[in-house]
N, CA and C atoms as an extended XYZ file, in Angstrom:
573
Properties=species:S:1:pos:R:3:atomname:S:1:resname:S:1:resid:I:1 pbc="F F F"
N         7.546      -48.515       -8.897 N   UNK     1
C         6.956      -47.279       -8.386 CA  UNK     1
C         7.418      -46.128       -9.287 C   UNK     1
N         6.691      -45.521       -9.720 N   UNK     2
C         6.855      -44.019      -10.620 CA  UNK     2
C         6.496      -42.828      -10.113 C   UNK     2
N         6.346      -43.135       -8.840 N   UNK     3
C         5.977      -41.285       -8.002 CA  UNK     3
C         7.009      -41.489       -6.849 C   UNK     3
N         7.668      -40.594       -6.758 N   UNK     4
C         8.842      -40.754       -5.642 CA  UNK     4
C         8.282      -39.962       -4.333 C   UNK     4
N         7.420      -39.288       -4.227 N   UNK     5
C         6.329      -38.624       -3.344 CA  UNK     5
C         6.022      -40.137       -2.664 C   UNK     5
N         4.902      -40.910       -3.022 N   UNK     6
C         4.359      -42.098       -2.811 CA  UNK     6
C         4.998      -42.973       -2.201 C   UNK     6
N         6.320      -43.179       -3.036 N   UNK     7
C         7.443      -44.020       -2.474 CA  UNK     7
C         8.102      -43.136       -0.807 C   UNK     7
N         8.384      -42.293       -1.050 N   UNK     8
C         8.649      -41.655        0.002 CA  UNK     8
C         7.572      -41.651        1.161 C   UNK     8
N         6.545      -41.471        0.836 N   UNK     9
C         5.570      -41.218        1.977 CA  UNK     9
C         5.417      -42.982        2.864 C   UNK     9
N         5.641      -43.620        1.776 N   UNK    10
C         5.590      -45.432        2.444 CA  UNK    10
C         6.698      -45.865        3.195 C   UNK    10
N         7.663      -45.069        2.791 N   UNK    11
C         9.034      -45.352        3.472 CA  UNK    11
C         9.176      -44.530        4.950 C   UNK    11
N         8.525      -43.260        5.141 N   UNK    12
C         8.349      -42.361        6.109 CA  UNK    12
C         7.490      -43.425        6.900 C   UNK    12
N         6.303      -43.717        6.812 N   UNK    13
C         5.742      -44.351        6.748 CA  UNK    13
C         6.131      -45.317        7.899 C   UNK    13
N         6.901      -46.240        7.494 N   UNK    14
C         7.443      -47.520        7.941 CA  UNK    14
C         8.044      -47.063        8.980 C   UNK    14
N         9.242      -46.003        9.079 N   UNK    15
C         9.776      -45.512        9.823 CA  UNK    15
C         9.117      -44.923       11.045 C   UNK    15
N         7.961      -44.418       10.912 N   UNK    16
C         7.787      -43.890       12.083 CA  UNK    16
C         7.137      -45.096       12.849 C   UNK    16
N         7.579      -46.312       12.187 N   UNK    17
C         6.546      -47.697       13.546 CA  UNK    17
C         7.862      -48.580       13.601 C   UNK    17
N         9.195      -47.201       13.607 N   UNK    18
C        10.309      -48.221       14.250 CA  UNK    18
C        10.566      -47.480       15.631 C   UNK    18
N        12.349      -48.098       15.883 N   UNK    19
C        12.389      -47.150       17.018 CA  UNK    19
C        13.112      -46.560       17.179 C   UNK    19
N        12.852      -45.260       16.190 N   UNK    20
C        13.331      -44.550       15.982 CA  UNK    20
C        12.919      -43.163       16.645 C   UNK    20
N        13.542      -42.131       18.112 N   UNK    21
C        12.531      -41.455       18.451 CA  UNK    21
C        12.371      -40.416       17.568 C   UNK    21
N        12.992      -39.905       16.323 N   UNK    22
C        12.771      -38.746       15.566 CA  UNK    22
C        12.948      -39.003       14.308 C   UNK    22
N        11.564      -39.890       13.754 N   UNK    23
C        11.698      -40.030       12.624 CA  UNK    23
C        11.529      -39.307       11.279 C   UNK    23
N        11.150      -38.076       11.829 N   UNK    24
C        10.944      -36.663       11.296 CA  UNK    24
C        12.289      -35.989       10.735 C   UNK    24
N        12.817      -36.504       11.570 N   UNK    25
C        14.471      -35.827       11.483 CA  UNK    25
C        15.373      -36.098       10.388 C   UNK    25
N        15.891      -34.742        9.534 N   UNK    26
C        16.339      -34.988        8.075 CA  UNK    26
C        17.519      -33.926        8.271 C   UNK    26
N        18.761      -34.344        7.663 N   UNK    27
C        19.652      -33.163        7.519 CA  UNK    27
C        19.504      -32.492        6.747 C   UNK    27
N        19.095      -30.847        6.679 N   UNK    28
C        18.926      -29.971        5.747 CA  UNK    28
C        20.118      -29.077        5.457 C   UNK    28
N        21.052      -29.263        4.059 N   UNK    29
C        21.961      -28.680        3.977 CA  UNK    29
C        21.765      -27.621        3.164 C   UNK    29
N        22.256      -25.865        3.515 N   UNK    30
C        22.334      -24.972        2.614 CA  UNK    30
C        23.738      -24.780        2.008 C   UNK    30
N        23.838      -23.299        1.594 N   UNK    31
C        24.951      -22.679        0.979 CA  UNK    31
C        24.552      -21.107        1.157 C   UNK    31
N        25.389      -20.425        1.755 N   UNK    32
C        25.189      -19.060        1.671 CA  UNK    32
C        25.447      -18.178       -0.045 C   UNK    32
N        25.518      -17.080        0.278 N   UNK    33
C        25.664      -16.419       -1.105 CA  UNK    33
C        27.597      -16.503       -1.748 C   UNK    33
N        28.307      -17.373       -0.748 N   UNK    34
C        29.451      -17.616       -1.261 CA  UNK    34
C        29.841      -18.842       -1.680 C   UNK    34
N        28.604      -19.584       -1.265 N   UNK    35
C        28.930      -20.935       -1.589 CA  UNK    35
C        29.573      -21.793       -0.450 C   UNK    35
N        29.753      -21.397        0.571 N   UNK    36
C        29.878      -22.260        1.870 CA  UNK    36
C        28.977      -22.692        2.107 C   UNK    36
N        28.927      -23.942        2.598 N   UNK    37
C        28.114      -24.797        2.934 CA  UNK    37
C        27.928      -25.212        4.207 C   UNK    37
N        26.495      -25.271        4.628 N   UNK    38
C        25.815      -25.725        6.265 CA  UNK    38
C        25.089      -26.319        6.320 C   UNK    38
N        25.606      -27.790        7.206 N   UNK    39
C        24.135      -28.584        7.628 CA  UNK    39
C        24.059      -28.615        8.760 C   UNK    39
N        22.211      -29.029        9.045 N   UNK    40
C        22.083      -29.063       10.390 CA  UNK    40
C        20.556      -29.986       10.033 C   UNK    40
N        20.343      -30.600       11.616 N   UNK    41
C        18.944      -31.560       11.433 CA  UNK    41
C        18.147      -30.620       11.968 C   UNK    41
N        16.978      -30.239       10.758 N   UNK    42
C        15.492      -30.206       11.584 CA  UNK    42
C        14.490      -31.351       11.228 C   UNK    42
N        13.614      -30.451       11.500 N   UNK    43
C        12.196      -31.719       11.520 CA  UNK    43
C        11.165      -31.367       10.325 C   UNK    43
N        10.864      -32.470       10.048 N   UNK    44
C         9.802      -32.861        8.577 CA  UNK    44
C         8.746      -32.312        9.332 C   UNK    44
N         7.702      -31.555        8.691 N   UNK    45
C         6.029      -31.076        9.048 CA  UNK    45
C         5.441      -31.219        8.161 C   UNK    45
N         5.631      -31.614        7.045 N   UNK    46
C         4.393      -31.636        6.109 CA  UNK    46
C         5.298      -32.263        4.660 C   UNK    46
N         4.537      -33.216        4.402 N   UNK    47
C         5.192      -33.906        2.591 CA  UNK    47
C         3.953      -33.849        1.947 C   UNK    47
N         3.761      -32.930        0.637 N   UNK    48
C         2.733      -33.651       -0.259 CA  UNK    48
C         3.839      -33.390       -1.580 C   UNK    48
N         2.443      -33.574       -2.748 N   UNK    49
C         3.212      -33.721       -4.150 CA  UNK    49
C         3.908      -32.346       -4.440 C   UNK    49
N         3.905      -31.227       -3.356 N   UNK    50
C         4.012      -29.671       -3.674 CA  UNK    50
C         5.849      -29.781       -2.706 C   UNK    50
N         5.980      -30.605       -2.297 N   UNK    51
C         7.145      -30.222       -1.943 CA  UNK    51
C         7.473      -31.074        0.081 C   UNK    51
N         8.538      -30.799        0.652 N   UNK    52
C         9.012      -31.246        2.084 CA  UNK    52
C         8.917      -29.813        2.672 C   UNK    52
N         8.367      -29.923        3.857 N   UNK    53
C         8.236      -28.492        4.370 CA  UNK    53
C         8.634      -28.540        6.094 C   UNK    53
N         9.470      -27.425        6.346 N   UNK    54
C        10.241      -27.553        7.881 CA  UNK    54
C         9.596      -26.298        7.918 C   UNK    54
N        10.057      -25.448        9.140 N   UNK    55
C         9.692      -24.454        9.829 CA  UNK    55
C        10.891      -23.635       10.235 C   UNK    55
N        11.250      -22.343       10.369 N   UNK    56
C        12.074      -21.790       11.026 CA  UNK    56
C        11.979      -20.000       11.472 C   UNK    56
N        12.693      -19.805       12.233 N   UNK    57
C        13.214      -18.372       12.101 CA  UNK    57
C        13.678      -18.073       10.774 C   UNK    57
N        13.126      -17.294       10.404 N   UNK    58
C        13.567      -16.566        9.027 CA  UNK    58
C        15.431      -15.725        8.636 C   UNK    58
N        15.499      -15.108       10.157 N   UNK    59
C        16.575      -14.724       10.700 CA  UNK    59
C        17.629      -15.738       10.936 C   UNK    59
N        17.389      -16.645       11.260 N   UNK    60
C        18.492      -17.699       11.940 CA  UNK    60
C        19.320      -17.508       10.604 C   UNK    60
N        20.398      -18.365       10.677 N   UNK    61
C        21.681      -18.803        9.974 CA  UNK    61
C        20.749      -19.846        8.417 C   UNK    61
N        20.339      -20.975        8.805 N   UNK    62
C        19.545      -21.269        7.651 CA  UNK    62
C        18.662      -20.404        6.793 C   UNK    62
N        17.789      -19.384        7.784 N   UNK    63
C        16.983      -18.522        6.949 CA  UNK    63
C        17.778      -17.699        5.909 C   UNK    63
N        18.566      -17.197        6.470 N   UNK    64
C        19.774      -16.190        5.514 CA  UNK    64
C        20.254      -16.581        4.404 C   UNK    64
N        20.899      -18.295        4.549 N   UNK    65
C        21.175      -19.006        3.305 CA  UNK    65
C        20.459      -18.513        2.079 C   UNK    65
N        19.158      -19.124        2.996 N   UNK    66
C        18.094      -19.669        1.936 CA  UNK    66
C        17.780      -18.402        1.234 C   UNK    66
N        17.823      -17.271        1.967 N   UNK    67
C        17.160      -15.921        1.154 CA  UNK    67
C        18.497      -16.002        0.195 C   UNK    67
N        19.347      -16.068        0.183 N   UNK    68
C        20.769      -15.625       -0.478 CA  UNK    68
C        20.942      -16.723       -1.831 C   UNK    68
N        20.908      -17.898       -1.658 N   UNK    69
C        20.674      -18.980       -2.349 CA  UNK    69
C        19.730      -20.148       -2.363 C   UNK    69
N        18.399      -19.766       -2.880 N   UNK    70
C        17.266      -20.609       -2.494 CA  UNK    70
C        17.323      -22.054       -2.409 C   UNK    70
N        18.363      -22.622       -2.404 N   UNK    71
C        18.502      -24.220       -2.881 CA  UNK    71
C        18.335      -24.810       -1.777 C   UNK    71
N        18.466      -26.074       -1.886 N   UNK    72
C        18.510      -27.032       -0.064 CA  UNK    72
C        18.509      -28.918       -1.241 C   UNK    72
N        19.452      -29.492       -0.293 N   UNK    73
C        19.190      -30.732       -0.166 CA  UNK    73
C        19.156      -31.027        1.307 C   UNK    73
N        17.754      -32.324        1.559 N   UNK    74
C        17.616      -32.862        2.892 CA  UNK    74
C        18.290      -34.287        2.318 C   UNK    74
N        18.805      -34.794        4.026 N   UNK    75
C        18.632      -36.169        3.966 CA  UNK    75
C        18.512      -36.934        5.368 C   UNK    75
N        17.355      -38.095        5.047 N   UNK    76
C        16.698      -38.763        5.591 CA  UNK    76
C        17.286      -39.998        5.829 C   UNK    76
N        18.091      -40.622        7.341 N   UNK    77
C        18.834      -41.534        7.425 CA  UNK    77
C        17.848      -42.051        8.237 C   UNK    77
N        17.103      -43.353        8.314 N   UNK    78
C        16.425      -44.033        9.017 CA  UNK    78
C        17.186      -45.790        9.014 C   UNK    78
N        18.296      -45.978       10.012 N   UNK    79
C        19.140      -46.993       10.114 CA  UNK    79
C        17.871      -48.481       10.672 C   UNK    79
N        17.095      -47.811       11.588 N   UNK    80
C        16.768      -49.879       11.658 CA  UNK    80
C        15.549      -50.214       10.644 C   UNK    80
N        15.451      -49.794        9.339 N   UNK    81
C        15.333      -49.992        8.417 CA  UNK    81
C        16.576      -50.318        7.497 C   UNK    81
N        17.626      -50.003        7.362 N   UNK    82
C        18.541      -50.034        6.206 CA  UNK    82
C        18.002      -48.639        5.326 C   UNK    82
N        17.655      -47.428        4.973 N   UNK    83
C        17.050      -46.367        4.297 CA  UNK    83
C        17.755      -45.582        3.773 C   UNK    83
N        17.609      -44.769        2.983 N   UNK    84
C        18.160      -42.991        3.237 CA  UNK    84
C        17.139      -42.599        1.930 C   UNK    84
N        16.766      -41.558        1.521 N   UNK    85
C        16.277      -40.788        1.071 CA  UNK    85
C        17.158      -39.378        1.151 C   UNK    85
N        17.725      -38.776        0.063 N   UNK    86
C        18.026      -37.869       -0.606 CA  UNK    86
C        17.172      -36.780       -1.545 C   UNK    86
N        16.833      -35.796       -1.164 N   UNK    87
C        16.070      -34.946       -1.955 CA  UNK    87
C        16.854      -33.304       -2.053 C   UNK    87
N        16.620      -33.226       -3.441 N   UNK    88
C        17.397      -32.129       -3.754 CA  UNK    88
C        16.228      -31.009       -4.781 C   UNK    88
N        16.720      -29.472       -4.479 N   UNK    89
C        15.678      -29.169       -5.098 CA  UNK    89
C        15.558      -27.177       -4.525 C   UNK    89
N        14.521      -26.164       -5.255 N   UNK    90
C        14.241      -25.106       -5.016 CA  UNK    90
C        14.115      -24.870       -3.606 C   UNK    90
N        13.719      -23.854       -3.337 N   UNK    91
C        12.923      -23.683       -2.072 CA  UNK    91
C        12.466      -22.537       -1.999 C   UNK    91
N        10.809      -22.496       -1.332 N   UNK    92
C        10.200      -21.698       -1.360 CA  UNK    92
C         9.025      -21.452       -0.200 C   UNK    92
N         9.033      -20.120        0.179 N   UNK    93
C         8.152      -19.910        1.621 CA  UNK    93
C         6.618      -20.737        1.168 C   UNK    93
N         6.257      -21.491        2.378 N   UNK    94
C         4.749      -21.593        2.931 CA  UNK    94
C         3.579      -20.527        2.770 C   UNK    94
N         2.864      -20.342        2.418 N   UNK    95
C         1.796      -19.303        2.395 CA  UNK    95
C         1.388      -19.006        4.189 C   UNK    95
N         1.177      -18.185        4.155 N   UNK    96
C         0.703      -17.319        5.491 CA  UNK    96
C        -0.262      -18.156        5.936 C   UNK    96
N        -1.257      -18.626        5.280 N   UNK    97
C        -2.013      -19.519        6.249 CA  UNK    97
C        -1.574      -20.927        6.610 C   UNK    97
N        -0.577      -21.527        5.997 N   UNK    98
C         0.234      -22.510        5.993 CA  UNK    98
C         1.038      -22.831        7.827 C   UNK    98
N         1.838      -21.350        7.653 N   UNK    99
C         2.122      -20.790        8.508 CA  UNK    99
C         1.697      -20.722        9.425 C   UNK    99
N         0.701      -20.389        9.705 N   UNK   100
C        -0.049      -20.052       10.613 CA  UNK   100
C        -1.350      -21.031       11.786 C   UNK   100
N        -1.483      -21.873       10.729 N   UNK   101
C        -2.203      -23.029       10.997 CA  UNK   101
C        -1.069      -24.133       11.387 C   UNK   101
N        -0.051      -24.513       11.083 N   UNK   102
C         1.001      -24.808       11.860 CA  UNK   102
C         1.226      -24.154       13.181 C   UNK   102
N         1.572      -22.712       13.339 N   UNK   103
C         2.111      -22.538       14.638 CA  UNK   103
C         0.616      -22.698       15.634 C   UNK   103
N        -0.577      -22.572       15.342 N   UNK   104
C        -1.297      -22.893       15.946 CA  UNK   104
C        -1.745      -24.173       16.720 C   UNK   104
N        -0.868      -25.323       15.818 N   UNK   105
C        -0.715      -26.895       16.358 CA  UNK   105
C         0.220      -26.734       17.511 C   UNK   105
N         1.555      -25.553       17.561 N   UNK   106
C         2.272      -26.054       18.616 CA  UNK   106
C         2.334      -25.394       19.989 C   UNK   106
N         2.802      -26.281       21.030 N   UNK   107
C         2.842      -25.970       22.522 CA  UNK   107
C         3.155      -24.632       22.300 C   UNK   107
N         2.379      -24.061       23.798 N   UNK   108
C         2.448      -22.703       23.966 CA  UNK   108
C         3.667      -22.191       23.947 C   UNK   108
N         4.360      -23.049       24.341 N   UNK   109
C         6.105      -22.956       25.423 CA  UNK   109
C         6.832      -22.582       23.709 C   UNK   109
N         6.613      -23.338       23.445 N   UNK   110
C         7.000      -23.336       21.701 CA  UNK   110
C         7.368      -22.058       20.546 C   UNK   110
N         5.826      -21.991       20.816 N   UNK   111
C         5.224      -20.656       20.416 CA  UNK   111
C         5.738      -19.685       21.098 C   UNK   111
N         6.473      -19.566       22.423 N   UNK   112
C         6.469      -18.439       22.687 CA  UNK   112
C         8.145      -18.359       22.635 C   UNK   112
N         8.469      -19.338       22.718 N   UNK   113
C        10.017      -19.552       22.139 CA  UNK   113
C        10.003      -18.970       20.858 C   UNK   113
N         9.923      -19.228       20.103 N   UNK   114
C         9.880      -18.470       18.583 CA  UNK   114
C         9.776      -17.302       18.702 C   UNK   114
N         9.503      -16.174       19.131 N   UNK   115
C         9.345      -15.284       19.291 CA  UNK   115
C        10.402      -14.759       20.132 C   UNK   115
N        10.442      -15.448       21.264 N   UNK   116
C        11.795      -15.274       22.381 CA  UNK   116
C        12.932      -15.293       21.520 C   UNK   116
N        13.167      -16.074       21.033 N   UNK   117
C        14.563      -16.605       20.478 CA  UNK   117
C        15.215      -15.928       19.343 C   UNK   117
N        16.048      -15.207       19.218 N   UNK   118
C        16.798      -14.793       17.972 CA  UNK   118
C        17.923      -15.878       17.411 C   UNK   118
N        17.406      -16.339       16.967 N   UNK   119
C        18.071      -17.776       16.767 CA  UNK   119
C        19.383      -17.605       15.946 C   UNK   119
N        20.528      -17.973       16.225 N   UNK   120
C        21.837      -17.862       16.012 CA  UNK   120
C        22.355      -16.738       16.242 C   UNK   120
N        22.020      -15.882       17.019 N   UNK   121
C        22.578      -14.830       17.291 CA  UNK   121
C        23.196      -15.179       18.950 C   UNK   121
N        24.381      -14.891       18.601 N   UNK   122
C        25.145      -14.489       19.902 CA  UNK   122
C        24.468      -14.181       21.400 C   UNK   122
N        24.616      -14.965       22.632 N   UNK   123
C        23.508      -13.987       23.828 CA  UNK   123
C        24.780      -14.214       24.869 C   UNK   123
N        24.184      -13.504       25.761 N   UNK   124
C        24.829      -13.766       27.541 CA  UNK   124
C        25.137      -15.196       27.696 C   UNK   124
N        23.767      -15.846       27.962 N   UNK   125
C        23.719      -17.206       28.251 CA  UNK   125
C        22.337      -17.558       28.424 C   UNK   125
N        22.071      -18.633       28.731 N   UNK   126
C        20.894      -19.229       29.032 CA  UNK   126
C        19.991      -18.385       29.320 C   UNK   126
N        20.069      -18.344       30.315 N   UNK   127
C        19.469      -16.778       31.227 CA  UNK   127
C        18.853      -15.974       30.535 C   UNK   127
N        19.615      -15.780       29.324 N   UNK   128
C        18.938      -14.416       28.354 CA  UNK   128
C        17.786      -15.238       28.045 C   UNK   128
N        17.610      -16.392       27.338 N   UNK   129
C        16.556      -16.654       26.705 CA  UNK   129
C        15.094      -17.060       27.793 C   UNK   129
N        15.376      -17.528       28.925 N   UNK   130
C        15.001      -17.846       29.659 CA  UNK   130
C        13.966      -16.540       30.273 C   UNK   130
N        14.770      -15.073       30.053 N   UNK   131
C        14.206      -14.002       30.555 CA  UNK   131
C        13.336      -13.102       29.710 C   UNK   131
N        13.639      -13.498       28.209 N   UNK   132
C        12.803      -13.367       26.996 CA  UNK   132
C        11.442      -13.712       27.037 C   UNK   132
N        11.732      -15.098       27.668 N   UNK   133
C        10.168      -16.082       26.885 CA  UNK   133
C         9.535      -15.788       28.501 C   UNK   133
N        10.070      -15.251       29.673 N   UNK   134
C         9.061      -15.127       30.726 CA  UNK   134
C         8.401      -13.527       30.323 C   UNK   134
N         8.992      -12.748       29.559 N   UNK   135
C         8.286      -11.578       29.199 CA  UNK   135
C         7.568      -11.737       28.730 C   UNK   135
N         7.602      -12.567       27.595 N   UNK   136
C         6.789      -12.662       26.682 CA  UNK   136
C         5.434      -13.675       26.822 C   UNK   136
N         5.795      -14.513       28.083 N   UNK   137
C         4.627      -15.549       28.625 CA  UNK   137
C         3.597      -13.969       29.659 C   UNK   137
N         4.506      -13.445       30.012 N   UNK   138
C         3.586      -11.944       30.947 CA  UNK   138
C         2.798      -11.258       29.716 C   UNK   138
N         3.109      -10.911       28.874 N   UNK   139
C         2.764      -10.299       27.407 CA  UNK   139
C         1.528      -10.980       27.227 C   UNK   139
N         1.409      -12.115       26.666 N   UNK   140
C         0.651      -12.649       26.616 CA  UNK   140
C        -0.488      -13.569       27.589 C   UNK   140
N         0.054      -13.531       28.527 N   UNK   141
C        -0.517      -14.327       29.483 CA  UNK   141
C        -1.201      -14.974       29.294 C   UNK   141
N        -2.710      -15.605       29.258 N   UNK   142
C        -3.100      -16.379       28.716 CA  UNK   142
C        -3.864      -16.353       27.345 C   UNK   142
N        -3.647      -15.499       26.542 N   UNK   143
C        -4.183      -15.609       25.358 CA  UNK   143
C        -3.209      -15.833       24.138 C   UNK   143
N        -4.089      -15.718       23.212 N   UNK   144
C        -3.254      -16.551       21.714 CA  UNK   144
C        -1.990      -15.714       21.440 C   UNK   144
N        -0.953      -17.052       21.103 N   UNK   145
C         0.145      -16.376       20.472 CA  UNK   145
C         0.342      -16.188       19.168 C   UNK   145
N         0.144      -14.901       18.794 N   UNK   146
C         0.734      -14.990       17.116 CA  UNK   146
C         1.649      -15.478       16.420 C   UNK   146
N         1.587      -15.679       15.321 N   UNK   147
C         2.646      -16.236       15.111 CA  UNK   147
C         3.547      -15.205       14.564 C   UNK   147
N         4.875      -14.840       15.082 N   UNK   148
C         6.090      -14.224       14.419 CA  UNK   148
C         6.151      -13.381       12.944 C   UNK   148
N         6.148      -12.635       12.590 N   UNK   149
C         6.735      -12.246       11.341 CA  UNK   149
C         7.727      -12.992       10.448 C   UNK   149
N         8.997      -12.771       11.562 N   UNK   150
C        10.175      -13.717       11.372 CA  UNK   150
C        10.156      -15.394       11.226 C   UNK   150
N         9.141      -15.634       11.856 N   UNK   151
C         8.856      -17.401       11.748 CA  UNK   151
C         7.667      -17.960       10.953 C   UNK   151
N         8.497      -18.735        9.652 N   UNK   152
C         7.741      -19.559        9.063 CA  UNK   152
C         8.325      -20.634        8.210 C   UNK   152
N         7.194      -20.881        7.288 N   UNK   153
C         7.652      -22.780        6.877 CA  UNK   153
C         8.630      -22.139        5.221 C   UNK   153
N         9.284      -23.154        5.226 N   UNK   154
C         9.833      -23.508        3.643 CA  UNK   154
C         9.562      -24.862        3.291 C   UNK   154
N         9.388      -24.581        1.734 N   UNK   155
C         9.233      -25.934        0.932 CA  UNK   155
C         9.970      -25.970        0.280 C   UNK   155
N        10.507      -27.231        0.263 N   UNK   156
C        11.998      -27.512       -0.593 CA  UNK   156
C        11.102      -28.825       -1.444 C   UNK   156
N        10.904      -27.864       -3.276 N   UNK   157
C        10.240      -28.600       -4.051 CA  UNK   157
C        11.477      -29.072       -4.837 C   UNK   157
N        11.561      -30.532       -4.462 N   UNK   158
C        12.362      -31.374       -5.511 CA  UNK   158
C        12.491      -31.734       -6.574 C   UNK   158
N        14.038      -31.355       -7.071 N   UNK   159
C        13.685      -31.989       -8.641 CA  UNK   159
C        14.570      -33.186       -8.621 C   UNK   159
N        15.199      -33.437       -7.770 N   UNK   160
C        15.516      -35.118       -7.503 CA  UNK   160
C        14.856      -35.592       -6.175 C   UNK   160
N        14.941      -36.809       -6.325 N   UNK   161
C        15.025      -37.522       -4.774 CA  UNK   161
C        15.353      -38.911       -4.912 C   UNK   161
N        16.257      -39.356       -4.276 N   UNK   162
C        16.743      -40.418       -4.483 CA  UNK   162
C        17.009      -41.193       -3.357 C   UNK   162
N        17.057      -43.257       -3.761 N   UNK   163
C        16.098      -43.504       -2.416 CA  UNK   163
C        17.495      -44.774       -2.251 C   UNK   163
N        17.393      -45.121       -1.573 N   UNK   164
C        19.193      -45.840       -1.153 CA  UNK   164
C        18.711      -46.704       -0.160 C   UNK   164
N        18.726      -48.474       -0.121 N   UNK   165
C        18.559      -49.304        0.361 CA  UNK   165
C        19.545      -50.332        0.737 C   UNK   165
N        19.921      -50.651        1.859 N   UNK   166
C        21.160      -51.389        2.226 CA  UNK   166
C        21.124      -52.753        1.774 C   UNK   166
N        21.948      -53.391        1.346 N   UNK   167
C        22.028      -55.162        1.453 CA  UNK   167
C        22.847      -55.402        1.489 C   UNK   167
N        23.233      -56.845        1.270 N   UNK   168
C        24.438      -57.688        1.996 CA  UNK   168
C        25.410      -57.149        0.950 C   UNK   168
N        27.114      -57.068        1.736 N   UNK   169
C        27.987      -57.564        0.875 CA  UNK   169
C        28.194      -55.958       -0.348 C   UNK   169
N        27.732      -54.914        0.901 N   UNK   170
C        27.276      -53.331       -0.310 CA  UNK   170
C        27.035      -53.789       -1.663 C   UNK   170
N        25.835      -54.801       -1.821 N   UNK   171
C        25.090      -54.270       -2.973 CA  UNK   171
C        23.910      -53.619       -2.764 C   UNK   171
N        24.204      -52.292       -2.620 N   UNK   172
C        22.803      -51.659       -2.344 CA  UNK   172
C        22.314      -51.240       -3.282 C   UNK   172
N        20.656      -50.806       -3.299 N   UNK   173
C        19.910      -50.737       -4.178 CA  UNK   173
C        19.993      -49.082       -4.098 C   UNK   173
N        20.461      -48.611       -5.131 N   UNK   174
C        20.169      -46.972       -5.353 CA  UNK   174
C        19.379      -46.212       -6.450 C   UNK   174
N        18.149      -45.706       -6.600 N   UNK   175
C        17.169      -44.871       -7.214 CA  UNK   175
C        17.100      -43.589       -7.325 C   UNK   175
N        17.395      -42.645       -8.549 N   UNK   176
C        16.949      -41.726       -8.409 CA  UNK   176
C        16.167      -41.153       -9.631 C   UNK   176
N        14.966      -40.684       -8.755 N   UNK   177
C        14.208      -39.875       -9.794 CA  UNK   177
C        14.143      -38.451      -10.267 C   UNK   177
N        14.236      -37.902      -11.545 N   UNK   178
C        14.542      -36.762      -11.483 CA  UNK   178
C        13.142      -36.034      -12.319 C   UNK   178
N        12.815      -34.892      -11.775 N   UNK   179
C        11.701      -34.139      -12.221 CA  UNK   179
C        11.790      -34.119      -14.047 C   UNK   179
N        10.988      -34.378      -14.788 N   UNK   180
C        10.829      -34.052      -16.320 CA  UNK   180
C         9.309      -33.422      -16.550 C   UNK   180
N         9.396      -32.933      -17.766 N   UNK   181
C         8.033      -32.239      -17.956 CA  UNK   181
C         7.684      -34.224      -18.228 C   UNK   181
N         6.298      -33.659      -17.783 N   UNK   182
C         5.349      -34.456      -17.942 CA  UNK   182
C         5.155      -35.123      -16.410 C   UNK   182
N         6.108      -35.655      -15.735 N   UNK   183
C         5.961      -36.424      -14.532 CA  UNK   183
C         7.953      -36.777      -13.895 C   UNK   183
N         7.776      -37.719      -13.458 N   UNK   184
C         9.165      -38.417      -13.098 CA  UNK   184
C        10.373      -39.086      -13.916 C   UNK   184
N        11.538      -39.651      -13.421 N   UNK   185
C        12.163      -40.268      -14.837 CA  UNK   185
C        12.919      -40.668      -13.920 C   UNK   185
N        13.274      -42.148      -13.631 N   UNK   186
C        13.307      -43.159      -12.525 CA  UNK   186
C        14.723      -43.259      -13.332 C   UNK   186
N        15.972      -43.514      -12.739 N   UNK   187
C        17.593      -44.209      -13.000 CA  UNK   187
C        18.337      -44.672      -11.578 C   UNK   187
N        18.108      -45.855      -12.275 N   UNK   188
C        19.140      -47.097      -11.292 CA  UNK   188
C        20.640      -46.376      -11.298 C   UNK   188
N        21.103      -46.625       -9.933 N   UNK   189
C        22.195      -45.769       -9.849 CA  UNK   189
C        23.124      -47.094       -8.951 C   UNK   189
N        24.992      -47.044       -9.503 N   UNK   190
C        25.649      -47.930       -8.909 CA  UNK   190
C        25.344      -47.602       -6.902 C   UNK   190
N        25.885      -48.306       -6.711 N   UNK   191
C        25.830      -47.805       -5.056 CA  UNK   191
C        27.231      -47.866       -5.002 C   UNK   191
């Protein structure tokens, strides 16, 4: 295989007809502007040849990173396969209609959470958020929710990704491909 997109999408693929309930689910690690480092799992929404794309508050703790130091590696542990997928790489906002046509796929409750939510910021308790998103369900009542200012997608366009397969006795099979002009450039890696 010489497209690690392809390879990836077959391996996603497989995974989501295990039983696995969140096979979407990838650890996305940043670095702020000091170089501390944060991970946390969100969720996969979109893979093509342009990049892996999640969703967030712009504001939250990840958004901030990312404005400060655009970088991100995800990783993709899918165990009743034996898997992992490693991707490392830029990152860069979703276009507005990207955006937008996404938040339009999700539950209202969702949608109106995003908006409710100042995500990593300090609150009362529960309660607070709880009293947010009923304003904001009165606000809107039954018509369309916009989508946020503050909320949208990033693409974390890779210039590695590397693909890690379990076998007996840790000889595992490890791949990584790294971006070159022209296309890909495939190296067998010890495990």
């Amino acid at each position: 295989m010489t497209d690690p997109i392809v390879q990836f999408q077959e391996w996603f693929a497989a995974a989501q007809h295990t039983t696995l309930k969140e096979p979407t689910a990838m650890a996305l690690a940043t670095a702020d502007a000091h170089g501390r480092p944060a991970v946390r799992m969100v969720l996969l929404k979109h893979v093509d040849e342009r990049g892996f794309v999640f969703y967030t508050n712009l504001h939250s703790a990840k958004g901030l990173d990312l404005q400060a130091n655009p970088r991100a590696e995800l990783c993709f542990h899918w165990d009743p396969l034996g898997r992992q997928v490693r991707v490392s790489g830029r990152v860069e906002p979703v276009s507005d209609a990207e955006a937008d046509a996404y938040f339009a796929t999700r539950a209202r409750l969702s949608q109106l959470g995003a908006w409710a939510s100042q995500q990593s910021q300090p609150m009362r308790g529960y309660y607070e958020l709880e009293q947010a998103c009923a304003k904001l369900a009165l606000r809107y009542h039954l018509g369309k929710v916009p989508r946020p200012p503050h909320w949208s997608g990033c693409r974390v366009v890779p210039d590695s990704i590397e693909f890690w397969k379990a076998k007996p006795f840790r000889r595992h099979e490890r791949v990584i491909y790294h971006r070159a002009p022209g296309g890909w450039k495939k190296q067998w890696l010890f495990p």
